[in-house]
C-alpha positions as CSV (number, residue, x, y, z in Angstrom):
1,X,12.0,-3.1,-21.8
2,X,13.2,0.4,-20.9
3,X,11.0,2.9,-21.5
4,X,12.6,6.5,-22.1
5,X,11.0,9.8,-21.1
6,X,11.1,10.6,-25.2
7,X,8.9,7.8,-25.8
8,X,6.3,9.4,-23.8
9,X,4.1,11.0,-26.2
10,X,4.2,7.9,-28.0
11,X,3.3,5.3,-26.0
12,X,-0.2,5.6,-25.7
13,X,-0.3,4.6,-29.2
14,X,0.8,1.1,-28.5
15,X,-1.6,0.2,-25.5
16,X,-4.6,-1.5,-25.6
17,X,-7.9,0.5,-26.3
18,X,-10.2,0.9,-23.6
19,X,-13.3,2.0,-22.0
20,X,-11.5,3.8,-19.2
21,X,-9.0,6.5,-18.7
22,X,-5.4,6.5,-20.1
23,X,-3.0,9.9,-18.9
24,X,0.0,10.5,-20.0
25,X,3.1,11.9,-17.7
26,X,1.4,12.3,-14.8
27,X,2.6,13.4,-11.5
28,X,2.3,11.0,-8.5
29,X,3.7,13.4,-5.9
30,X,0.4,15.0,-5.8
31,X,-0.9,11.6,-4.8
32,X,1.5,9.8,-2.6
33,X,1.5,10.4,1.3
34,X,5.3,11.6,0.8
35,X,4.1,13.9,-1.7
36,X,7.4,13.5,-3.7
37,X,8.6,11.7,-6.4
38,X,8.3,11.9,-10.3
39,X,5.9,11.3,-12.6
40,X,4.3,7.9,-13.9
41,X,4.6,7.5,-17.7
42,X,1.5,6.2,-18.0
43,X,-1.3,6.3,-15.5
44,X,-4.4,3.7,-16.4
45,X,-8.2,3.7,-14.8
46,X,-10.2,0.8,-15.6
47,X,-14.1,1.8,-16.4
48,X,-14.6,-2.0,-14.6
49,X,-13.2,-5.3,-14.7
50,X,-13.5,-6.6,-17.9
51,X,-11.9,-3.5,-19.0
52,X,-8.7,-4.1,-17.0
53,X,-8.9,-7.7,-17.9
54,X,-8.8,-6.4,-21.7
55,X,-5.9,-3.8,-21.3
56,X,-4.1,-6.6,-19.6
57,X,-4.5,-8.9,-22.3
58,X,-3.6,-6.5,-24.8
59,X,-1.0,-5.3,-23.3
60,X,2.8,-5.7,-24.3
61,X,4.2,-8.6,-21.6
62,X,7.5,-6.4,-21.3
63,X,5.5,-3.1,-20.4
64,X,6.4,-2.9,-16.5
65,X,3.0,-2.4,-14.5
66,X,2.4,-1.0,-10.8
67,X,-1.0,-1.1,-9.4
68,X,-1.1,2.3,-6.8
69,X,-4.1,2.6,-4.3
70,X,-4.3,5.5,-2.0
71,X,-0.2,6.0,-2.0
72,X,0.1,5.8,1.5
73,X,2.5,2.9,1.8
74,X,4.5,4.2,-1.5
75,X,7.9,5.9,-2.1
76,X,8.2,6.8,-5.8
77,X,11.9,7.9,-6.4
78,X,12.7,11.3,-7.9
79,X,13.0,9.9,-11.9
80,X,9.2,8.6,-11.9
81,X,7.9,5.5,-13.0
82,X,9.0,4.0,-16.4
83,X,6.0,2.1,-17.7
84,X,1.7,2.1,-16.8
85,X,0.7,3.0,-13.2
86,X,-3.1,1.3,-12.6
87,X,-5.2,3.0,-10.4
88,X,-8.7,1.4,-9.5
89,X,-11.6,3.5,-9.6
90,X,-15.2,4.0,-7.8
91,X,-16.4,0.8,-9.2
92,X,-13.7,-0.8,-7.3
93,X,-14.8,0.4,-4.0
94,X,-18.5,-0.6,-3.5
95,X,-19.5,-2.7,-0.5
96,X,-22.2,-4.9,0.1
97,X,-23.2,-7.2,3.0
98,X,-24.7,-10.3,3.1
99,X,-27.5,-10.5,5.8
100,X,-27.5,-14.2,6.6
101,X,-23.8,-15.0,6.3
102,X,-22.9,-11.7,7.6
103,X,-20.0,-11.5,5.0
104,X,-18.9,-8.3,3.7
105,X,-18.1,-8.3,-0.3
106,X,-15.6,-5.1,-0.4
107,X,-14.1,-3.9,-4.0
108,X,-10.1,-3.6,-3.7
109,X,-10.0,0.4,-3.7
110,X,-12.2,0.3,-1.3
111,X,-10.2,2.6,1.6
112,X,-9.3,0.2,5.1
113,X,-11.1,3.2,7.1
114,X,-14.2,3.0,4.8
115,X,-14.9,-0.3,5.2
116,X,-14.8,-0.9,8.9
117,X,-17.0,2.8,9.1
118,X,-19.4,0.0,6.4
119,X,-19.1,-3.0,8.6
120,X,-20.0,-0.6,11.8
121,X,-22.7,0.9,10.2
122,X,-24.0,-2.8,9.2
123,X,-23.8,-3.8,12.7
124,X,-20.7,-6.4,11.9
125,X,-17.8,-6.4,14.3
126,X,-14.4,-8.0,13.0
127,X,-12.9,-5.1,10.7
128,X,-12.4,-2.4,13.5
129,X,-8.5,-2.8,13.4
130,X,-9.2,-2.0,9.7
131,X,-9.9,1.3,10.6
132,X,-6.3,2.0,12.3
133,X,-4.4,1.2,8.5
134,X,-3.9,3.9,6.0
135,X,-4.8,2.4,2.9
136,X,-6.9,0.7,0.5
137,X,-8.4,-3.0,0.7
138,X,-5.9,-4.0,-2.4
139,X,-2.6,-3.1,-0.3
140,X,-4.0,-5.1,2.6
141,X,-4.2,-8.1,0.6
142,X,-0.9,-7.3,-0.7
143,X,1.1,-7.1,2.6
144,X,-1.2,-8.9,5.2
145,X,-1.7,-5.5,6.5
146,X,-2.8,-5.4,10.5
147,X,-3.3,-3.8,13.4
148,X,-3.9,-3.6,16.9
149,X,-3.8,-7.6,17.1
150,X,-5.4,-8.4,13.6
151,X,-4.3,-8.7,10.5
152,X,-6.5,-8.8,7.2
153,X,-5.9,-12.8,6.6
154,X,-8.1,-13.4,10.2
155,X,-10.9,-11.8,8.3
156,X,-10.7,-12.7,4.7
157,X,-12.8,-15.7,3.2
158,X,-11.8,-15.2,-0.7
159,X,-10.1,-12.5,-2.9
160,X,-10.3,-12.0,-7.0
161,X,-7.3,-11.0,-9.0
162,X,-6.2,-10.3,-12.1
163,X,-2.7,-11.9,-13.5
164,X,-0.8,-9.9,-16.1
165,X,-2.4,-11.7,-18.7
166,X,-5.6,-10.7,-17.6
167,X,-6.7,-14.1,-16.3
168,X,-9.1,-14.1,-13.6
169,X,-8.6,-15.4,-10.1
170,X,-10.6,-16.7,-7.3
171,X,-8.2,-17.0,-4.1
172,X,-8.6,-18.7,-1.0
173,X,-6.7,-17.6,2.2
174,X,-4.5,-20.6,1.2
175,X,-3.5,-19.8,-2.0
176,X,-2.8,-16.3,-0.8
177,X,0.2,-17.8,1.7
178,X,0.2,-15.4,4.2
179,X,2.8,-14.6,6.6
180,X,3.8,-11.3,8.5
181,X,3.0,-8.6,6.3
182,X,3.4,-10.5,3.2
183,X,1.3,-13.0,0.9
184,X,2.8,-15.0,-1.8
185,X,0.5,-13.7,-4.2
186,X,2.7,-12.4,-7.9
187,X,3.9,-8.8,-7.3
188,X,2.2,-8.0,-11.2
189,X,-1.2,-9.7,-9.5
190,X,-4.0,-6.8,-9.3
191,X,-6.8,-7.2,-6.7
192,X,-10.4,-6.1,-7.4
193,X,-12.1,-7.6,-4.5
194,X,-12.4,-9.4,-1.6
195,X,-14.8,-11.4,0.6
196,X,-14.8,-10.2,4.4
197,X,-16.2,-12.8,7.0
198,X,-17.4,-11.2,10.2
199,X,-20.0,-11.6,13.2
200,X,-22.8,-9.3,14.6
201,X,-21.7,-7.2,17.0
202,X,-23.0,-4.1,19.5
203,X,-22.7,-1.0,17.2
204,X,-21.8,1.2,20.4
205,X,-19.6,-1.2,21.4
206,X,-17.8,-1.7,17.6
207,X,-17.7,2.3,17.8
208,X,-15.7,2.4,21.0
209,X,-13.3,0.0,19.7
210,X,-13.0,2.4,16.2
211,X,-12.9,5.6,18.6
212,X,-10.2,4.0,20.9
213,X,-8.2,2.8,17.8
214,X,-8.2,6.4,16.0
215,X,-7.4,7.4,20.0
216,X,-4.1,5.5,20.2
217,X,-3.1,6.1,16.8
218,X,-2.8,10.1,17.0
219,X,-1.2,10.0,20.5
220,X,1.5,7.4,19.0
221,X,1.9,8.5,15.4
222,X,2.7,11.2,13.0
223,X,-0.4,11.4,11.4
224,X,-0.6,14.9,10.5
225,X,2.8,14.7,8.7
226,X,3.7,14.0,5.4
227,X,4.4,10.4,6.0
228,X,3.8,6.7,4.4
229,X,3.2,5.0,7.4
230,X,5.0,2.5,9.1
231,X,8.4,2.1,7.1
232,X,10.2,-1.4,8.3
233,X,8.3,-4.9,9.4
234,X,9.0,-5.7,12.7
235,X,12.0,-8.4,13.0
236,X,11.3,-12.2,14.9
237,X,11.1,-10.9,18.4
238,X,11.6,-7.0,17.8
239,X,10.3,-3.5,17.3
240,X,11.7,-2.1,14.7
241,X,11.2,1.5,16.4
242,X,12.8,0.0,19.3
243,X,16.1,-0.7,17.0
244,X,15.9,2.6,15.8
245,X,15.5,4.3,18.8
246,X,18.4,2.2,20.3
247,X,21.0,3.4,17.4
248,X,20.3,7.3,17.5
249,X,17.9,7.3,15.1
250,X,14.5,9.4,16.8
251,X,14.9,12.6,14.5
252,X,17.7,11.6,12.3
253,X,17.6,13.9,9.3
254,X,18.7,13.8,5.9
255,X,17.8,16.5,3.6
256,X,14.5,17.2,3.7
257,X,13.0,14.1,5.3
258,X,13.6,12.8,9.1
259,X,12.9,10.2,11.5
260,X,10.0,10.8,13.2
261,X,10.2,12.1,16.9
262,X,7.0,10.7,17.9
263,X,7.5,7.5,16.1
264,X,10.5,6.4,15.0
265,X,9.3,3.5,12.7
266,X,7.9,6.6,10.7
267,X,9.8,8.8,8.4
268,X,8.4,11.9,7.5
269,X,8.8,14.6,4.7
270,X,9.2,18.2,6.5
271,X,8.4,19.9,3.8
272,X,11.1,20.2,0.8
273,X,11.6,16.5,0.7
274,X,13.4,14.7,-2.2
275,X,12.5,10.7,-2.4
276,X,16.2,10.0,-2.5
277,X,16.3,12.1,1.1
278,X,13.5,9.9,2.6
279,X,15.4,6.6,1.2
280,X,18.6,7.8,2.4
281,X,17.7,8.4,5.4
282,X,15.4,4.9,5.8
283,X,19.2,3.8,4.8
284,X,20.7,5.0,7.4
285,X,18.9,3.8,9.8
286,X,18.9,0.3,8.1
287,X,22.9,0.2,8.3
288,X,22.5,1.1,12.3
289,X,20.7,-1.3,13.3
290,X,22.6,-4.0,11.5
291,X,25.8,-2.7,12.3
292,X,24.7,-2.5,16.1
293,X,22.0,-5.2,16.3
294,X,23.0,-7.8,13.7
295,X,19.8,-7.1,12.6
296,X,18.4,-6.2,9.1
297,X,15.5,-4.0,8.9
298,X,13.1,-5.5,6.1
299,X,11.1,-2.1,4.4
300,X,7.8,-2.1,4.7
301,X,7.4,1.1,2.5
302,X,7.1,0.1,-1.3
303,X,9.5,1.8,-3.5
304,X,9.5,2.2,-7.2
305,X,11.4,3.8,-10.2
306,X,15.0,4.0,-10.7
307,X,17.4,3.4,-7.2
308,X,19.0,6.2,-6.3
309,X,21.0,4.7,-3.1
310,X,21.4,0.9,-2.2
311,X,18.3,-1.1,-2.3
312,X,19.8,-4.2,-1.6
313,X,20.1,-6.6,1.4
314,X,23.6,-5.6,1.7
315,X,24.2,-2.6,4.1
Protein backbone atom coordinates (compact mmCIF):
# COMPACT_ATOMS: atom_id res chain seq x y z
CA UNK A 1 0.00 0.00 0.00
CA UNK A 2 1.05 3.57 -1.01
CA UNK A 3 0.26 5.95 1.29
CA UNK A 4 -0.21 9.58 -0.22
CA UNK A 5 0.73 12.84 1.55
CA UNK A 6 -3.39 13.68 1.10
CA UNK A 7 -4.17 10.80 3.13
CA UNK A 8 -2.43 12.26 5.99
CA UNK A 9 -4.97 13.79 7.97
CA UNK A 10 -6.80 10.76 7.67
CA UNK A 11 -4.93 8.15 8.64
CA UNK A 12 -4.86 8.23 12.11
CA UNK A 13 -8.42 7.32 11.90
CA UNK A 14 -7.63 3.84 10.74
CA UNK A 15 -4.79 2.82 13.39
CA UNK A 16 -5.24 0.99 16.25
CA UNK A 17 -6.20 2.88 19.56
CA UNK A 18 -3.65 3.23 22.11
CA UNK A 19 -2.40 4.15 25.38
CA UNK A 20 0.56 6.02 23.90
CA UNK A 21 1.28 8.84 21.51
CA UNK A 22 0.24 8.98 17.88
CA UNK A 23 1.69 12.42 15.69
CA UNK A 24 0.83 13.11 12.57
CA UNK A 25 3.41 14.64 9.81
CA UNK A 26 6.15 14.98 11.71
CA UNK A 27 9.56 16.11 10.91
CA UNK A 28 12.43 13.62 11.38
CA UNK A 29 15.25 16.06 10.29
CA UNK A 30 15.01 17.52 13.64
CA UNK A 31 15.85 14.12 14.87
CA UNK A 32 18.29 12.37 12.65
CA UNK A 33 22.13 13.00 13.01
CA UNK A 34 21.97 14.34 9.23
CA UNK A 35 19.42 16.58 10.27
CA UNK A 36 17.73 16.26 6.81
CA UNK A 37 15.12 14.55 5.30
CA UNK A 38 11.24 14.76 5.25
CA UNK A 39 8.68 14.10 7.44
CA UNK A 40 7.26 10.63 8.75
CA UNK A 41 3.52 10.27 8.09
CA UNK A 42 2.89 8.90 11.17
CA UNK A 43 5.14 8.86 14.16
CA UNK A 44 3.99 6.20 17.07
CA UNK A 45 5.23 5.99 20.99
CA UNK A 46 4.26 3.00 22.74
CA UNK A 47 3.10 3.89 26.63
CA UNK A 48 4.90 0.05 27.14
CA UNK A 49 4.92 -3.17 25.65
CA UNK A 50 1.66 -4.45 25.55
CA UNK A 51 0.77 -1.31 24.02
CA UNK A 52 2.96 -1.80 20.97
CA UNK A 53 2.07 -5.38 20.99
CA UNK A 54 -1.67 -4.06 20.55
CA UNK A 55 -1.03 -1.40 17.80
CA UNK A 56 0.77 -4.07 16.05
CA UNK A 57 -1.95 -6.43 16.15
CA UNK A 58 -4.28 -3.93 15.14
CA UNK A 59 -2.60 -2.67 12.75
CA UNK A 60 -3.22 -2.87 8.87
CA UNK A 61 -0.50 -5.83 7.54
CA UNK A 62 0.08 -3.51 4.41
CA UNK A 63 0.86 -0.29 6.57
CA UNK A 64 4.87 -0.02 6.05
CA UNK A 65 6.49 0.33 9.57
CA UNK A 66 10.16 1.68 10.57
CA UNK A 67 11.23 1.40 14.13
CA UNK A 68 13.85 4.81 14.59
CA UNK A 69 16.11 4.95 17.73
CA UNK A 70 18.36 7.82 18.25
CA UNK A 71 18.75 8.52 14.25
CA UNK A 72 22.25 8.33 14.23
CA UNK A 73 22.70 5.54 11.72
CA UNK A 74 19.62 6.91 9.50
CA UNK A 75 19.30 8.68 6.13
CA UNK A 76 15.70 9.70 5.60
CA UNK A 77 15.42 10.85 1.90
CA UNK A 78 13.99 14.34 1.07
CA UNK A 79 10.00 12.94 0.33
CA UNK A 80 9.64 11.49 4.09
CA UNK A 81 8.49 8.36 5.19
CA UNK A 82 5.16 6.91 3.69
CA UNK A 83 3.66 5.00 6.51
CA UNK A 84 4.14 4.79 10.85
CA UNK A 85 7.59 5.59 12.26
CA UNK A 86 7.93 3.82 15.97
CA UNK A 87 9.96 5.37 18.32
CA UNK A 88 10.50 3.61 21.86
CA UNK A 89 10.10 5.62 24.78
CA UNK A 90 11.61 6.02 28.58
CA UNK A 91 10.10 2.74 29.52
CA UNK A 92 12.23 1.29 26.97
CA UNK A 93 15.39 2.41 28.38
CA UNK A 94 15.64 1.27 32.10
CA UNK A 95 18.48 -0.91 33.22
CA UNK A 96 18.84 -3.20 35.90
CA UNK A 97 21.69 -5.57 37.01
CA UNK A 98 21.61 -8.68 38.42
CA UNK A 99 24.01 -8.99 41.44
CA UNK A 100 24.81 -12.73 41.35
CA UNK A 101 24.84 -13.39 37.67
CA UNK A 102 26.25 -10.08 36.98
CA UNK A 103 23.92 -9.75 33.87
CA UNK A 104 22.68 -6.49 32.76
CA UNK A 105 18.83 -6.48 31.64
CA UNK A 106 18.92 -3.16 29.28
CA UNK A 107 15.49 -1.90 27.47
CA UNK A 108 16.09 -1.40 23.56
CA UNK A 109 16.17 2.57 23.60
CA UNK A 110 18.33 2.36 25.99
CA UNK A 111 21.42 4.73 24.38
CA UNK A 112 24.99 2.36 23.64
CA UNK A 113 26.78 5.21 25.72
CA UNK A 114 24.27 4.93 28.62
CA UNK A 115 24.62 1.59 29.23
CA UNK A 116 28.32 1.04 29.46
CA UNK A 117 28.29 4.66 31.81
CA UNK A 118 25.38 1.78 33.85
CA UNK A 119 27.55 -1.21 33.65
CA UNK A 120 30.73 1.09 34.86
CA UNK A 121 28.84 2.50 37.50
CA UNK A 122 27.72 -1.22 38.59
CA UNK A 123 31.27 -2.23 38.65
CA UNK A 124 30.76 -4.72 35.33
CA UNK A 125 33.39 -4.68 32.74
CA UNK A 126 32.37 -6.11 29.11
CA UNK A 127 30.24 -3.15 27.52
CA UNK A 128 33.09 -0.39 27.43
CA UNK A 129 33.29 -0.65 23.51
CA UNK A 130 29.56 0.13 23.90
CA UNK A 131 30.44 3.35 24.75
CA UNK A 132 32.43 4.19 21.43
CA UNK A 133 28.78 3.52 19.10
CA UNK A 134 26.37 6.19 18.48
CA UNK A 135 23.18 4.67 19.08
CA UNK A 136 20.62 2.93 20.89
CA UNK A 137 20.67 -0.82 22.28
CA UNK A 138 17.77 -1.64 19.45
CA UNK A 139 20.18 -0.63 16.41
CA UNK A 140 22.94 -2.74 17.96
CA UNK A 141 20.87 -5.77 17.86
CA UNK A 142 19.89 -4.83 14.51
CA UNK A 143 23.32 -4.57 12.85
CA UNK A 144 25.74 -6.49 15.27
CA UNK A 145 27.04 -3.13 16.05
CA UNK A 146 30.86 -3.01 17.51
CA UNK A 147 33.78 -1.46 18.33
CA UNK A 148 37.16 -1.36 19.14
CA UNK A 149 37.41 -5.30 18.95
CA UNK A 150 33.75 -6.19 20.23
CA UNK A 151 30.74 -6.44 18.88
CA UNK A 152 27.33 -6.57 20.71
CA UNK A 153 26.74 -10.58 19.98
CA UNK A 154 30.08 -11.27 22.45
CA UNK A 155 27.94 -9.75 25.05
CA UNK A 156 24.41 -10.63 24.58
CA UNK A 157 22.70 -13.64 26.43
CA UNK A 158 18.92 -13.11 25.03
CA UNK A 159 16.92 -10.33 23.29
CA UNK A 160 12.81 -9.80 23.13
CA UNK A 161 11.07 -8.73 19.99
CA UNK A 162 8.11 -7.89 18.66
CA UNK A 163 6.98 -9.34 15.06
CA UNK A 164 4.56 -7.34 13.03
CA UNK A 165 1.80 -9.16 14.25
CA UNK A 166 2.65 -8.27 17.63
CA UNK A 167 3.88 -11.74 18.64
CA UNK A 168 6.32 -11.81 21.32
CA UNK A 169 9.87 -13.12 21.06
CA UNK A 170 12.47 -14.57 23.25
CA UNK A 171 15.89 -14.78 21.13
CA UNK A 172 18.89 -16.46 21.74
CA UNK A 173 22.21 -15.30 20.12
CA UNK A 174 21.41 -18.28 17.77
CA UNK A 175 18.36 -17.39 16.56
CA UNK A 176 19.60 -13.91 16.03
CA UNK A 177 22.33 -15.30 13.27
CA UNK A 178 24.84 -12.92 13.59
CA UNK A 179 27.45 -12.05 11.17
CA UNK A 180 29.46 -8.73 10.49
CA UNK A 181 27.23 -5.98 11.23
CA UNK A 182 24.11 -7.92 10.48
CA UNK A 183 21.68 -10.42 12.30
CA UNK A 184 19.15 -12.32 10.49
CA UNK A 185 16.48 -11.16 12.53
CA UNK A 186 13.01 -9.74 10.16
CA UNK A 187 13.77 -6.08 9.11
CA UNK A 188 9.76 -5.34 10.54
CA UNK A 189 11.09 -7.15 13.95
CA UNK A 190 11.09 -4.33 16.88
CA UNK A 191 13.42 -4.90 19.91
CA UNK A 192 12.38 -3.97 23.49
CA UNK A 193 15.10 -5.47 25.37
CA UNK A 194 17.96 -7.38 25.84
CA UNK A 195 19.96 -9.42 28.36
CA UNK A 196 23.79 -8.25 28.73
CA UNK A 197 26.20 -10.97 30.26
CA UNK A 198 29.34 -9.39 31.79
CA UNK A 199 32.06 -9.91 34.64
CA UNK A 200 33.21 -7.75 37.59
CA UNK A 201 35.70 -5.55 36.82
CA UNK A 202 38.07 -2.56 38.37
CA UNK A 203 35.86 0.59 37.98
CA UNK A 204 39.13 2.76 37.52
CA UNK A 205 40.35 0.46 35.25
CA UNK A 206 36.67 0.03 33.15
CA UNK A 207 36.88 4.07 33.25
CA UNK A 208 40.29 4.23 31.49
CA UNK A 209 39.16 1.90 28.91
CA UNK A 210 35.74 4.28 28.45
CA UNK A 211 38.16 7.50 28.69
CA UNK A 212 40.61 5.95 26.06
CA UNK A 213 37.72 4.87 23.82
CA UNK A 214 35.93 8.51 23.81
CA UNK A 215 40.05 9.51 23.32
CA UNK A 216 40.47 7.71 20.05
CA UNK A 217 37.23 8.35 18.71
CA UNK A 218 37.43 12.37 18.64
CA UNK A 219 41.03 12.30 17.35
CA UNK A 220 39.75 9.85 14.39
CA UNK A 221 36.22 10.96 13.71
CA UNK A 222 33.97 13.73 12.85
CA UNK A 223 32.08 13.82 15.74
CA UNK A 224 31.20 17.31 16.01
CA UNK A 225 29.71 17.27 12.53
CA UNK A 226 26.46 16.57 11.32
CA UNK A 227 27.06 12.98 10.47
CA UNK A 228 25.49 9.29 10.79
CA UNK A 229 28.36 7.60 11.59
CA UNK A 230 30.22 5.17 9.89
CA UNK A 231 28.49 4.85 6.33
CA UNK A 232 29.86 1.40 4.45
CA UNK A 233 30.78 -2.13 6.33
CA UNK A 234 34.08 -2.98 5.94
CA UNK A 235 34.70 -5.50 2.88
CA UNK A 236 36.46 -9.32 3.58
CA UNK A 237 40.01 -8.09 4.13
CA UNK A 238 39.44 -4.17 3.72
CA UNK A 239 38.83 -0.69 5.08
CA UNK A 240 36.41 0.74 3.53
CA UNK A 241 38.00 4.35 4.26
CA UNK A 242 41.07 2.90 2.92
CA UNK A 243 39.06 2.31 -0.58
CA UNK A 244 37.87 5.63 -0.38
CA UNK A 245 40.78 7.25 0.34
CA UNK A 246 42.58 5.24 -2.47
CA UNK A 247 39.91 6.60 -5.29
CA UNK A 248 39.91 10.43 -4.42
CA UNK A 249 37.37 10.39 -2.29
CA UNK A 250 38.71 12.31 1.30
CA UNK A 251 36.53 15.58 0.82
CA UNK A 252 34.55 14.67 -2.12
CA UNK A 253 31.58 17.03 -2.21
CA UNK A 254 28.27 16.94 -3.67
CA UNK A 255 25.93 19.66 -2.86
CA UNK A 256 25.75 20.17 0.49
CA UNK A 257 27.14 17.04 1.96
CA UNK A 258 30.99 15.76 1.72
CA UNK A 259 33.28 13.16 2.53
CA UNK A 260 34.74 13.60 5.53
CA UNK A 261 38.52 14.91 5.70
CA UNK A 262 39.22 13.39 9.00
CA UNK A 263 37.42 10.16 8.22
CA UNK A 264 36.60 9.21 5.04
CA UNK A 265 34.18 6.31 5.91
CA UNK A 266 32.08 9.37 7.27
CA UNK A 267 29.94 11.60 5.26
CA UNK A 268 28.92 14.71 6.66
CA UNK A 269 26.17 17.37 6.18
CA UNK A 270 28.04 21.02 6.04
CA UNK A 271 25.27 22.67 6.71
CA UNK A 272 22.53 23.10 3.74
CA UNK A 273 22.51 19.45 3.06
CA UNK A 274 19.77 17.76 1.03
CA UNK A 275 19.49 13.69 1.69
CA UNK A 276 19.65 13.12 -2.05
CA UNK A 277 23.31 15.24 -1.68
CA UNK A 278 24.51 12.94 1.09
CA UNK A 279 23.31 9.66 -0.97
CA UNK A 280 24.71 11.00 -4.03
CA UNK A 281 27.66 11.53 -2.89
CA UNK A 282 27.87 7.92 -0.71
CA UNK A 283 27.23 7.02 -4.60
CA UNK A 284 29.92 8.22 -5.82
CA UNK A 285 32.16 6.93 -3.86
CA UNK A 286 30.40 3.48 -4.12
CA UNK A 287 31.02 3.56 -8.11
CA UNK A 288 34.98 4.39 -7.36
CA UNK A 289 35.75 1.88 -5.48
CA UNK A 290 34.10 -0.73 -7.66
CA UNK A 291 35.25 0.69 -10.77
CA UNK A 292 38.91 0.85 -9.28
CA UNK A 293 38.83 -1.96 -6.69
CA UNK A 294 36.39 -4.49 -8.04
CA UNK A 295 34.98 -3.96 -4.93
CA UNK A 296 31.41 -3.02 -3.83
CA UNK A 297 30.91 -0.97 -0.83
CA UNK A 298 27.87 -2.49 1.28
CA UNK A 299 26.06 0.78 3.24
CA UNK A 300 26.05 0.71 6.58
CA UNK A 301 23.86 3.89 6.87
CA UNK A 302 20.08 2.92 6.79
CA UNK A 303 18.09 4.69 4.23
CA UNK A 304 14.36 5.16 3.96
CA UNK A 305 11.55 6.79 1.88
CA UNK A 306 11.39 7.18 -1.74
CA UNK A 307 15.03 6.65 -3.83
CA UNK A 308 16.09 9.46 -5.24
CA UNK A 309 19.50 8.02 -7.02
CA UNK A 310 20.42 4.27 -7.50
CA UNK A 311 19.99 2.09 -4.51
CA UNK A 312 20.85 -0.97 -6.06
CA UNK A 313 23.87 -3.31 -6.12
CA UNK A 314 24.43 -2.23 -9.57
CA UNK A 315 26.94 0.82 -9.85
Amino acid sequence: MTVHPQQVKTLADRLPKVKGRIRQDVALDKITWFQVGGPADILFKPEDEADLAAFLQGLAPDMPVFTLGVGSNLLVRDAGYRGVVIRLGRKFCLMEVDAETHRLTVGAGALDLNTARFAAEAGLTGAEFLSGIPGSIGGALRMNAGAYGSEIKDILVSAVAYDRQGQRHELTPEDMGFSYRHSDIPGDWIFTEAVLQLAPGDRQQIAAEMDAIAKARGDSQPIKSRTGGSTFANPDGKKAWELIDAVGGRGLKIGGAQVSEKHCNFLINTGDATAADIEAVGEEVRRRVFRDHDTLLRWEIVRIGDATVNEGEDV
